[in-house]
C-alpha positions in Angstrom: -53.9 122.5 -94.7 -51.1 120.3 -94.7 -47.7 121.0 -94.5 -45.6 119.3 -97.0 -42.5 117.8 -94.7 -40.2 118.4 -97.4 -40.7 122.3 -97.9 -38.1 123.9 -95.6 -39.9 126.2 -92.3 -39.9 130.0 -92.7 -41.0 132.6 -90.7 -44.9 132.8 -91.9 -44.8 128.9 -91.1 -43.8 130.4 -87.2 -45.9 133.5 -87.7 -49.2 131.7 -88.5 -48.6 129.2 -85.7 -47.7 131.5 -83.1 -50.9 133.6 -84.6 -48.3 136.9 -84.6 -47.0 138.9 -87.7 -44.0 138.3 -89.6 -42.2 141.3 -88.1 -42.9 139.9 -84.9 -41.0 136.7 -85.6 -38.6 138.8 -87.1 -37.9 140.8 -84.2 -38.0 137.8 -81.6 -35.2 135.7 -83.7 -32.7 138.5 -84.1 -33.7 140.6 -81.3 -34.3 143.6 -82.8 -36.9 145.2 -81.1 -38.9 144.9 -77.7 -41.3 142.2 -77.6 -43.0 141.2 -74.6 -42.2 137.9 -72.6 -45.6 136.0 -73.6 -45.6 136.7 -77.2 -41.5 136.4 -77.1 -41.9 132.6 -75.7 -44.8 131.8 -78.2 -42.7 132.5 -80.8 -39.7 130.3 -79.8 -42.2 127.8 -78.8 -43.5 127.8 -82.1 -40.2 127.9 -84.0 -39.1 125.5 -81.8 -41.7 122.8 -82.6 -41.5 123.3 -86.2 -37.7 122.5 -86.3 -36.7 126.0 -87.3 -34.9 126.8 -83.8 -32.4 123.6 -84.7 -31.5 124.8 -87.7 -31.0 128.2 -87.2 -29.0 127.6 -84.1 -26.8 125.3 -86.8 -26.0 128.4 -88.5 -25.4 130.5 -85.7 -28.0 133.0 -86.4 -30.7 133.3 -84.0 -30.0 135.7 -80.9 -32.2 133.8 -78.0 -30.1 136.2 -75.5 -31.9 140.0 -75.4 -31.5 140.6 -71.7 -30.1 138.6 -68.7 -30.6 139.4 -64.8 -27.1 139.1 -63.1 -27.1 138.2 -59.2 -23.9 139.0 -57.2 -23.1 138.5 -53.4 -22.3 141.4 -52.3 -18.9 140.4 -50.8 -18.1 139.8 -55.0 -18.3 143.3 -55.5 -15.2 145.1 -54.0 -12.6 145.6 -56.6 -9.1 145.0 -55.1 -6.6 143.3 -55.2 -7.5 140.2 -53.3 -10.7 140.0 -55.3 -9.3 139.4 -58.6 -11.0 136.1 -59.1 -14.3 137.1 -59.3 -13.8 140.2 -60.6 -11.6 138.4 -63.9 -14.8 136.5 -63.9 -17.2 139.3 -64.8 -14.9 141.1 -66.7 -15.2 138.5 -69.4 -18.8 137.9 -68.5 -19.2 141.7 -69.0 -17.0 141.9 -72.7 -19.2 138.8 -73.9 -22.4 140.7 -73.2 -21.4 143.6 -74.9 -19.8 141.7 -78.3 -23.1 139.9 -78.5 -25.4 143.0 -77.3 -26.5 141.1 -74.3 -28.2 144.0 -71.6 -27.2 143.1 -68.6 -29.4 144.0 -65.3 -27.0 143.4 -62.2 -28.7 142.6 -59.0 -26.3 142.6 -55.3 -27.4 139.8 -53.0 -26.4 139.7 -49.7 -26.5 136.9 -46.3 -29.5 138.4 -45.5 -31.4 137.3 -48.6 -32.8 133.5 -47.4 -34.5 132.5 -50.7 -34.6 133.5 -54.4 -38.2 135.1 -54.5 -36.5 138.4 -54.9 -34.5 137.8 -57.9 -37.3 135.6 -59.1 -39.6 139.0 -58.7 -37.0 141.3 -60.1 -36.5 138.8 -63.6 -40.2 138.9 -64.2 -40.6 142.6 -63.5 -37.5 143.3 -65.9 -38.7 140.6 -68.4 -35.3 139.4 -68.7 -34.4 136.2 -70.8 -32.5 134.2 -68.2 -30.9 134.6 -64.8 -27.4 134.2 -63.8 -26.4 133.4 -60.3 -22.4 133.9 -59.5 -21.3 132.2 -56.2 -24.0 131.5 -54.5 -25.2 128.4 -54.4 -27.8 128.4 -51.4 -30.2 125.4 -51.7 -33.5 127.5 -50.6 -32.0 130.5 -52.8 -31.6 127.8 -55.8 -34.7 125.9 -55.2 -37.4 129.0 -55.7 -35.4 129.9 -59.1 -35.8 126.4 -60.7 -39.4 126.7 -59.1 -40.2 129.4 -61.2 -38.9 127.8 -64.4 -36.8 130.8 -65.2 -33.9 129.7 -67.4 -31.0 130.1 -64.6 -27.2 129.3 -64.7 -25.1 129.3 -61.7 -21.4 130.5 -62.0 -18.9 129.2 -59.8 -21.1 127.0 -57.8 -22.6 123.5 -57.0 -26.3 122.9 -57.1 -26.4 119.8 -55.0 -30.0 118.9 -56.2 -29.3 119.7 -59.7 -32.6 121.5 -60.3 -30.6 124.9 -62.3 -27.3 124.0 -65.2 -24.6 125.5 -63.7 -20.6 126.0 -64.6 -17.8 125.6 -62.7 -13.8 124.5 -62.8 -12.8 121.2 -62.2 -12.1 121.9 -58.8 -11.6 118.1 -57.8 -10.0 117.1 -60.4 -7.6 120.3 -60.9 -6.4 120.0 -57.5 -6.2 116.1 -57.7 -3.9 117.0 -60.5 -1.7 119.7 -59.1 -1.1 117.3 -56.0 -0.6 114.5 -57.9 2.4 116.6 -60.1 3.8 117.9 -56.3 3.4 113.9 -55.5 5.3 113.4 -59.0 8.7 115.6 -57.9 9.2 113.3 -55.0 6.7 115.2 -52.6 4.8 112.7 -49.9 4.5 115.2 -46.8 2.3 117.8 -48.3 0.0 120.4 -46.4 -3.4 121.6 -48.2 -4.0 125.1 -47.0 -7.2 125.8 -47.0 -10.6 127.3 -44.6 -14.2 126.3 -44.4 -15.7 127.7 -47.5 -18.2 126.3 -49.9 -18.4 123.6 -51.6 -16.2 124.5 -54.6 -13.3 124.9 -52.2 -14.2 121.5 -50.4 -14.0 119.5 -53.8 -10.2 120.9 -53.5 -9.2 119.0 -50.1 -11.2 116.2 -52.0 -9.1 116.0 -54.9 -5.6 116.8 -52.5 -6.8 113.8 -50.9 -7.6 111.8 -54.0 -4.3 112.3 -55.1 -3.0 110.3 -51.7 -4.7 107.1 -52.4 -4.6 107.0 -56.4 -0.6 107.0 -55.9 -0.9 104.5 -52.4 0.4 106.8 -50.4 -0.3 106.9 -46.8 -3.1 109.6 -45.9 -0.9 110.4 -43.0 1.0 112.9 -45.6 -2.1 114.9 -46.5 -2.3 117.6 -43.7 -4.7 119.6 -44.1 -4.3 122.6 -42.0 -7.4 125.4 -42.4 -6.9 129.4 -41.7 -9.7 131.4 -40.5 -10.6 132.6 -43.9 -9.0 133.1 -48.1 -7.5 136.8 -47.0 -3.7 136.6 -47.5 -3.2 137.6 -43.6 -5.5 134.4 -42.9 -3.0 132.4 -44.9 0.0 134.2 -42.7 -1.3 133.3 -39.9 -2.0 129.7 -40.9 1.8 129.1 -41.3 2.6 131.0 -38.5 0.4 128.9 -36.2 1.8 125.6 -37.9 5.6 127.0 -37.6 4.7 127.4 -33.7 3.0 124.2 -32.8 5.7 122.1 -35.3 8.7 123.9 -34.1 9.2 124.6 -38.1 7.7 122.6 -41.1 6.9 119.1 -39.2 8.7 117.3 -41.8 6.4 119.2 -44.9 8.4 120.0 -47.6 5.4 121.4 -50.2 2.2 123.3 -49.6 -0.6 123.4 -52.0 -3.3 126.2 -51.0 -6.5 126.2 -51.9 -6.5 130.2 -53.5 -3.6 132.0 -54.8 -4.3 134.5 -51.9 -3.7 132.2 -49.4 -0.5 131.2 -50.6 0.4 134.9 -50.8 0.0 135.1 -47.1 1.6 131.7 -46.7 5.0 133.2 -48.6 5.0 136.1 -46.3 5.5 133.8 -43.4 7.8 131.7 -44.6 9.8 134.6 -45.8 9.5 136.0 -42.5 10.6 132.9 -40.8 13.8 132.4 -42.7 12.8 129.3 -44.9 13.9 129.6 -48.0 11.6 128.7 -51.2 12.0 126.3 -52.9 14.8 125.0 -51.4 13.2 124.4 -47.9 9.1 124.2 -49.1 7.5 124.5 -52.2 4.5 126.2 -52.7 1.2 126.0 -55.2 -1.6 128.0 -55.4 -5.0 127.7 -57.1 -7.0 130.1 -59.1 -4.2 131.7 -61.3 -4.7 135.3 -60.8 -1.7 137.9 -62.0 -0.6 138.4 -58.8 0.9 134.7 -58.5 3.6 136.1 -61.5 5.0 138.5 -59.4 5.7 137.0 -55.9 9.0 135.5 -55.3 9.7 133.3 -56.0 7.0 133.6 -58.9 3.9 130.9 -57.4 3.2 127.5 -59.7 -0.3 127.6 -59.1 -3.5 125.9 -61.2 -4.8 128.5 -63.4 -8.8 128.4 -63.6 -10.4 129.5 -66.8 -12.1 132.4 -65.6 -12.6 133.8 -69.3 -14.1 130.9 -70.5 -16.7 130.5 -67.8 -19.1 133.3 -68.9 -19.5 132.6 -72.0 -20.4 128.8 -71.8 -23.0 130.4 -69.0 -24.7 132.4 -71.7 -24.5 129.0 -73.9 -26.5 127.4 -71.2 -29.2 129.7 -71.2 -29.6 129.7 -75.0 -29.6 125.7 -74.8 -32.1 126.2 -71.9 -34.1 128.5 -73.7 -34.6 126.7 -77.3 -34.9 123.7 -76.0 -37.8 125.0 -73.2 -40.8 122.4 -74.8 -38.2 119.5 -74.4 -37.6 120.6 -70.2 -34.3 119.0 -69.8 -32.8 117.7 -67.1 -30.0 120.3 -65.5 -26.7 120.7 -66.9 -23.5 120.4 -64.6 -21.0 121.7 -66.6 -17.1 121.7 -65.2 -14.6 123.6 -66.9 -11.0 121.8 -67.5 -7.6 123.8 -65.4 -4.4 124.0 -66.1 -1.0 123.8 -63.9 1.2 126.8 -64.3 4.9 125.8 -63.6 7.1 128.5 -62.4 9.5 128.9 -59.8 8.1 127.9 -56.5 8.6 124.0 -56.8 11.4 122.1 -56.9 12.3 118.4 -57.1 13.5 116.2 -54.1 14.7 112.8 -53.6 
């Protein structure tokens, strides 16, 4: 039997193609009960090829999302307060999942872990729907995830092959920005504080740098000067080390770290020093966290949008998941920051 084209898809159109009951479609668009993975996928597959996954989604009224495995480095997971980053991050993460009812199944990951077979083994054995993946962006750990053709999104991360979607700020271009504002208030001997993290702290020295040659400055202005780590005692040290070998500031007269805790660390060694702020050095952080409101003089810093970032991860997966029979190619998804203007920076020349 034919179907007429014109005669809008219901669920026994998806029922008989799937070869499933009613119910069972039932259950598998608005989650309400347990259905295993195989006759789960048959069912969006189905609905998916007939055109009724499109509309629906128009509507906002299909819940794709039962169940999602969450991976966390295990350096993510102390709560204090030079974590607040992360810990913002999956805060939100955590208040979406719970408004929409999505069970989440955390999973710690540590250095030791060389490859994603593990979480891999732990989503099929928990039949989740997707996988998310915070912070670690490991090539070998990426590359058996996108091999198993589990829906994945990585937060806060680059895949460099693009074989998963993934979200993450606008580092380069946040910090491109921020330095190009300092550039703006008559700033041309700038240090980037930063340290040898991953990539999404790189594309920060890329975009301080960027900044340099969009305005035809001299690259001889960008110093970027690296502490051992993102601790605030790194970033004290930093300074410290810089005051030493520069008898003072070298002729700097703004510093734009690459973490809000690093220019903690860097105002306690100014303080310490005697050089006033803003008056001698201005200072500008990046990430945004509380803390920055507090300090003094209160830190202009770039303010990521950490509560944003979970839930276009969960809109990832959905995409990811309808649109399975299509197989599209990765997302890369970046996340637009904002510069927070407060009393760390003044104006010279």
């Amino acid at each position: 039997m034919v179907r007429d084209p014109s005669r809008k898809v219901g669920v026994k159109d998806i029922a008989e193609a799937a070869d499933v009951a009613v119910s069972t479609v039932s259950h598998v668009l608005n989650g309400t009960a347990p259905i295993s993975a195989e006759v789960r996928e048959r069912v969006l597959n189905a609905a998916n090829a007939l055109g009724y996954l499109a509309r629906r989604r128009e509507k906002a009224a299909i819940a794709v999302l039962r169940s999602v495995l969450l991976a966390v480095p295990t350096d993510t997971l102390p709560h204090n307060e030079h974590n607040l980053y992360s810990w913002t991050l999956l805060s939100a993460l955590t208040r979406e999942c719970e408004r929409r009812a999505i069970r989440v199944i955390p999973m710690e990951i540590g250095p030791e872990m060389a490859d994603g077979a593990k979480i891999v083994e732990k989503a099929q054995s928990q039949e989740v729907d997707g996988v998310l993946i915070l912070n670690d962006d490991r090539p070998e750990l990426l590359h058996d995830i996108a091999a198993a053709r589990i829906p994945a999104v990585l937060m806060n991360g680059e895949d460099h092959e693009m074989q998963i979607d993934s979200v993450t700020p606008g580092n380069r271009f946040a910090a491109r920005y921020a330095t190009n504002w300092l550039i703006g208030q008559g700033h041309s001997q700038i240090m980037h504080l930063t340290w040898e993290g991953r990539s999404t702290i790189r594309r920060r020295r890329d975009g301080f740098i960027d900044a340099f040659r969009a305005n035809n400055i001299a690259i001889d202005g960008a110093q970027v000067h690296f502490a051992d780590g993102y601790l605030p005692e790194y970033g004290a040290a930093a300074i410290e080390h810089w005051l030493k070998d520069h008898d003072g500031l070298g002729g700097i007269t703004a510093i734009f770290c690459a973490a809000d805790n690093l220019a903690l660390g860097a105002i306690t060694a100014l303080h310490r020093a005697g050089i006033r702020m803003p008056q001698d050095v201005s200072i500008v952080g990046f990430d945004g966290v509380a803390l920055g409101e507090f300090t003094s003089p209160s830190l202009t810093t770039v303010s990521v949008p950490l509560e944003h970032m979970g839930a276009e991860a969960l809109h990832l997966l959905e995409r990811r998941i309808v649109n399975a029979l299509l197989n599209p190619p990765a997302h890369r998804l970046e996340l637009g920051c904002r510069l927070t203007i407060r009393g760390s920076v003044r104006r010279v020349g």
